[in-house]
N, CA, C and O of each residue as an XYZ file, in Angstrom:
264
protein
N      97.027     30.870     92.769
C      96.689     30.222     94.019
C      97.957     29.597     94.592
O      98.602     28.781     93.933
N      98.359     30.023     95.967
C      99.108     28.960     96.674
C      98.820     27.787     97.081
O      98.088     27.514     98.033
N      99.237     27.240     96.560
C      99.001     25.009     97.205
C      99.454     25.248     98.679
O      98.634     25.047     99.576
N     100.649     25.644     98.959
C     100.421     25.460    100.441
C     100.288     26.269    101.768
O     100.811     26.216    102.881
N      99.257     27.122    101.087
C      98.494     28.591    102.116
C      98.134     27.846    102.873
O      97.975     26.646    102.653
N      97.846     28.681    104.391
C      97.093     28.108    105.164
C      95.426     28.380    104.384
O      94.976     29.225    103.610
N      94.738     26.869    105.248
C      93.354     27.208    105.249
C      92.704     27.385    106.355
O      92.760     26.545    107.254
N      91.997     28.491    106.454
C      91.065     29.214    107.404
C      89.811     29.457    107.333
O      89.165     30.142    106.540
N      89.433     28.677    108.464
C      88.067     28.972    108.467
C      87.323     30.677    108.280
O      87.918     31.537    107.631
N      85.962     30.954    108.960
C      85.326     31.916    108.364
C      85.935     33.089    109.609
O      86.356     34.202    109.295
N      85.891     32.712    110.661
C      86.253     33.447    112.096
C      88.057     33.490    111.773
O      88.267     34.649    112.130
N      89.200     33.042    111.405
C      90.133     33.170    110.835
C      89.965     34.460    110.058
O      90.123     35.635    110.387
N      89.650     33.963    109.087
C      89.639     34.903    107.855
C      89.266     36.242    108.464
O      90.229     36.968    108.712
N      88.163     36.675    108.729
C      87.475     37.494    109.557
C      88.918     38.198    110.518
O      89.065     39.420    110.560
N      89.626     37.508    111.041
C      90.471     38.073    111.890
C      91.517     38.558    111.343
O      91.988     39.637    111.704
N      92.063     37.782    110.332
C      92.998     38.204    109.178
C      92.713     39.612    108.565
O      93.491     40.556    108.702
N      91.598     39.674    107.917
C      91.179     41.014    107.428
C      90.478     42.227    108.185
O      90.142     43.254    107.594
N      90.271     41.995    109.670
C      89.909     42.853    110.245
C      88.179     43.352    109.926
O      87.701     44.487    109.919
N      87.586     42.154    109.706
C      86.138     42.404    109.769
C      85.533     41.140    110.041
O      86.075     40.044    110.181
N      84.003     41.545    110.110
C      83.791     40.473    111.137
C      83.120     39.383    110.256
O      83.030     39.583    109.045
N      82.556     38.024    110.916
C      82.334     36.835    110.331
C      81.508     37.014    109.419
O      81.662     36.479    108.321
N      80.501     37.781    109.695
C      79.216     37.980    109.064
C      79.692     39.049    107.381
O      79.067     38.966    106.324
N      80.666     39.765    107.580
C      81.124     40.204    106.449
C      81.726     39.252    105.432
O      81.281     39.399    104.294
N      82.498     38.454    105.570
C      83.115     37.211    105.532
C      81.866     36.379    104.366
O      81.774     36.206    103.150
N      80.905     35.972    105.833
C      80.018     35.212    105.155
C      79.165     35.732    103.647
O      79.072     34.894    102.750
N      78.507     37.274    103.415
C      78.285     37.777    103.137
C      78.993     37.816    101.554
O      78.350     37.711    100.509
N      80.683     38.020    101.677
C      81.145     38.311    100.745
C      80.871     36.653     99.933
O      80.379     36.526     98.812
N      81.325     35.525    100.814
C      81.320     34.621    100.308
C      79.854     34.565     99.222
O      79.930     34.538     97.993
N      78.813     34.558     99.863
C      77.508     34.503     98.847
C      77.194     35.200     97.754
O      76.347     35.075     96.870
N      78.612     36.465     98.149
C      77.903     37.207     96.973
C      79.237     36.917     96.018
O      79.685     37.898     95.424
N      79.691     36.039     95.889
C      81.154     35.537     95.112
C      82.199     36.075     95.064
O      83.146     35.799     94.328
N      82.059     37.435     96.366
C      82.964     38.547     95.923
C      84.746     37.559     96.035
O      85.761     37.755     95.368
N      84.496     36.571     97.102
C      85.852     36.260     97.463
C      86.121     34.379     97.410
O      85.174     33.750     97.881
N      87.186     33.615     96.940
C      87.058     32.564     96.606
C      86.988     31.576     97.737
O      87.626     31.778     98.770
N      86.464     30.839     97.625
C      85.943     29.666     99.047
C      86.160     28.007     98.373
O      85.944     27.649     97.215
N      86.602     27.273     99.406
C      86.724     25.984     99.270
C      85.942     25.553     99.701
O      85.741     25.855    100.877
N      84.992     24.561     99.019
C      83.627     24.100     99.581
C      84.417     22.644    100.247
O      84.927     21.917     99.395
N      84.536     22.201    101.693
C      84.999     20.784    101.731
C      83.931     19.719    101.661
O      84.093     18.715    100.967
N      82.592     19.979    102.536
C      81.458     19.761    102.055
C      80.212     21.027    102.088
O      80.168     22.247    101.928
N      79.375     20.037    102.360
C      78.328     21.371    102.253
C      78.474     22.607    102.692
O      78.547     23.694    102.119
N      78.522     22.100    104.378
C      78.677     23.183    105.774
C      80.132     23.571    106.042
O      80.430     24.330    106.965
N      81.203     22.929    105.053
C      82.382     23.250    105.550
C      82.748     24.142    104.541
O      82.279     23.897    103.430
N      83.815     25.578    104.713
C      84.136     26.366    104.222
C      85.384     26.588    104.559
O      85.493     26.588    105.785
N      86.886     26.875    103.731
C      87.867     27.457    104.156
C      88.564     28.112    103.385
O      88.247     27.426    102.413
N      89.319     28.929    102.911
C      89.533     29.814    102.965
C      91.124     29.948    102.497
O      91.905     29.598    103.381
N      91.648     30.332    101.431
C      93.192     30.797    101.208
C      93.436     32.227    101.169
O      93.029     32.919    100.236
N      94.217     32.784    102.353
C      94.464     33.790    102.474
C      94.797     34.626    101.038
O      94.083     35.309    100.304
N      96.292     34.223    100.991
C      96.872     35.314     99.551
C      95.449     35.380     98.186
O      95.258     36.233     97.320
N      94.800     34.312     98.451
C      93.540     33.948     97.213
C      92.665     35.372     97.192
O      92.331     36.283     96.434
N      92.522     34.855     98.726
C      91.246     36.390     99.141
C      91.622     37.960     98.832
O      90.995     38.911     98.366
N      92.926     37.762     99.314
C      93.517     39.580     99.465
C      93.678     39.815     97.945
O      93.636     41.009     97.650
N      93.861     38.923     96.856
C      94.143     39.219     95.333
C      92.767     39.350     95.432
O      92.547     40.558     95.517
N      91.870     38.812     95.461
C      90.677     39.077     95.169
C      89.888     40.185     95.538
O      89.188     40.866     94.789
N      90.044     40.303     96.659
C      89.832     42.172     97.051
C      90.798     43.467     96.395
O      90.567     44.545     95.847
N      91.809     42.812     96.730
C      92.485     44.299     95.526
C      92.065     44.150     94.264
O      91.789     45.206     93.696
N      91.936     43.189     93.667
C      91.681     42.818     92.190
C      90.279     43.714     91.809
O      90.066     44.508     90.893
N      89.446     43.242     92.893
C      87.886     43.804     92.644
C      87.977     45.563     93.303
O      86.975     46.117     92.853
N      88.631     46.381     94.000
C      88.871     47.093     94.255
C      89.388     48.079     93.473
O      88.791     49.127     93.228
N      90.615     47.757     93.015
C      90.806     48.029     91.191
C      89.722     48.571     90.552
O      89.477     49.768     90.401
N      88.984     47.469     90.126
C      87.781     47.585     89.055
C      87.434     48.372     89.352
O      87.495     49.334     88.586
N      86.938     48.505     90.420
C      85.454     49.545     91.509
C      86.556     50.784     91.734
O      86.161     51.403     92.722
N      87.560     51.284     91.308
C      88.598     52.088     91.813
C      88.275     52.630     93.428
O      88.099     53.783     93.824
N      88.270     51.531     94.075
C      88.114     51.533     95.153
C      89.579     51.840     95.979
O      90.433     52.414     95.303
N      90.007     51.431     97.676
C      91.429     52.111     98.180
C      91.217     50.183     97.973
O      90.359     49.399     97.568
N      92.648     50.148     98.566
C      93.200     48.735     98.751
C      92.972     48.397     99.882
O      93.057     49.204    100.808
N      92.581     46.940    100.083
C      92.725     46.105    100.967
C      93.598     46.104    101.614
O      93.713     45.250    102.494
């Protein structure tokens, strides 16, 4: 993890990776990708965190890369 990534919300992120919020949200529930809870309703987001986490799980699944 980088300490000093930006944090991005869900519409960020979403724009970063080229899909939309609802994918985003989606992955989040299903744990595919790591999330900072600040409180309940708040969510954000470390870039380099996410993209290891999709290639990482992509890997497994010998899926293409992120």
């Amino acid at each position: 993890m980088e300490p000093h990534a930006e944090l991005l919300d869900a519409r960020g992120l979403a724009a970063k990776l080229g899909v939309s919020v609802g994918t985003v949200n989606r992955w989040t529930r299903a744990g595919r990708i790591p999330v900072l809870r600040l409180s309940r309703k708040v969510r954000r987001f470390r870039l380099p965190d996410v993209v290891d986490a999709i290639r990482t799980r992509n890997a497994e699944e010998g899926g293409r890369d992120a």
